[in-house]
N, C-alpha and C positions, 0 to 999 in steps of 0.2 A: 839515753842515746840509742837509737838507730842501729838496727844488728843485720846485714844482708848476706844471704848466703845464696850464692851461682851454680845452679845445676846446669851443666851442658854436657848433653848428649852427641855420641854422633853415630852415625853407622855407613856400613859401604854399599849398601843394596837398599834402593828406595820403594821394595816389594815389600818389605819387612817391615812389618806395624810397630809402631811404638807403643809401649806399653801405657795405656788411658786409666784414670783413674774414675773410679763410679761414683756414684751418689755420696755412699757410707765417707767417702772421704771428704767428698765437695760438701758434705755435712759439717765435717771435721773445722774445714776449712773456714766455711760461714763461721762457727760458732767464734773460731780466734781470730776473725775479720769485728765480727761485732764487737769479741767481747776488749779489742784493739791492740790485741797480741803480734795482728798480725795488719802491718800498716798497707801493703801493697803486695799484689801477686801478680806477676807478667809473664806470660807464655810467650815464645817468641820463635816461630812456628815458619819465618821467613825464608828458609834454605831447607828442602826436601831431604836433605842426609843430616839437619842440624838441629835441634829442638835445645830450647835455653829457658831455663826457670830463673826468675829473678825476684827473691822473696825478702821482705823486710820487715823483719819484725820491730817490735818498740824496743827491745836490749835480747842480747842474749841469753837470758834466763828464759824468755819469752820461747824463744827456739824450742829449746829444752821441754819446755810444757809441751810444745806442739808436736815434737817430738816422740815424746811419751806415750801419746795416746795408743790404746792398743791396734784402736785401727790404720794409724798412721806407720806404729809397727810395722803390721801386718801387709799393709800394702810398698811398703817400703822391700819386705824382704821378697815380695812376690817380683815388682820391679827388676830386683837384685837377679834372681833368678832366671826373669824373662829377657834379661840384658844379657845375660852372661850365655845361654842356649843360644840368642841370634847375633854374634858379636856386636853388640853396643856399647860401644866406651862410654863411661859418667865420670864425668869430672869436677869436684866440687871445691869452689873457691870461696871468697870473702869479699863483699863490695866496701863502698860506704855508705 
């Protein structure tokens, strides 16, 4: 069963970059696109102060692997950081 997890961002100042992920992740990302961990990925990029991830794994445990990975770690806590320096709120929900 189908596991979606809702990242939405927002921020008040639209001078302020959001934090982009590079290569090592969008590597990350290909591998559990192919290897079908990860069934869909949508950036949703429509509102200049709102940026919304919409990710669907095959189940839950799938998450977790993707999760896992050290660079997904890594780029995770970098985010965390770059969010919290330029006030970016993240919000993370659960679809279907």
């Amino acid at each position: 069963m189908s596991f979606q997890i809702i990242l939405t961002y927002t921020k008040e100042d639209p001078l302020v970059d959001w934090f982009e992920y590079g290569d090592d992740v969008q590597g990350i990302i290909d591998k559990h696109k192919a290897n079908g961990n990860i069934e869909e990925w949508i950036v949703d990029d429509s509102d200049a102060l709102k940026r919304i991830y919409k990710i669907t794994f095959k189940n839950a445990p799938a998450s977790l692997e993707f999760n896992s990975e050290s660079v997904i770690e890594a780029h995770n806590s970098s985010r965390e950081l770059h969010n919290t320096n330029n006030q970016i709120i993240g919000v993370k929900t659960y679809g279907q």
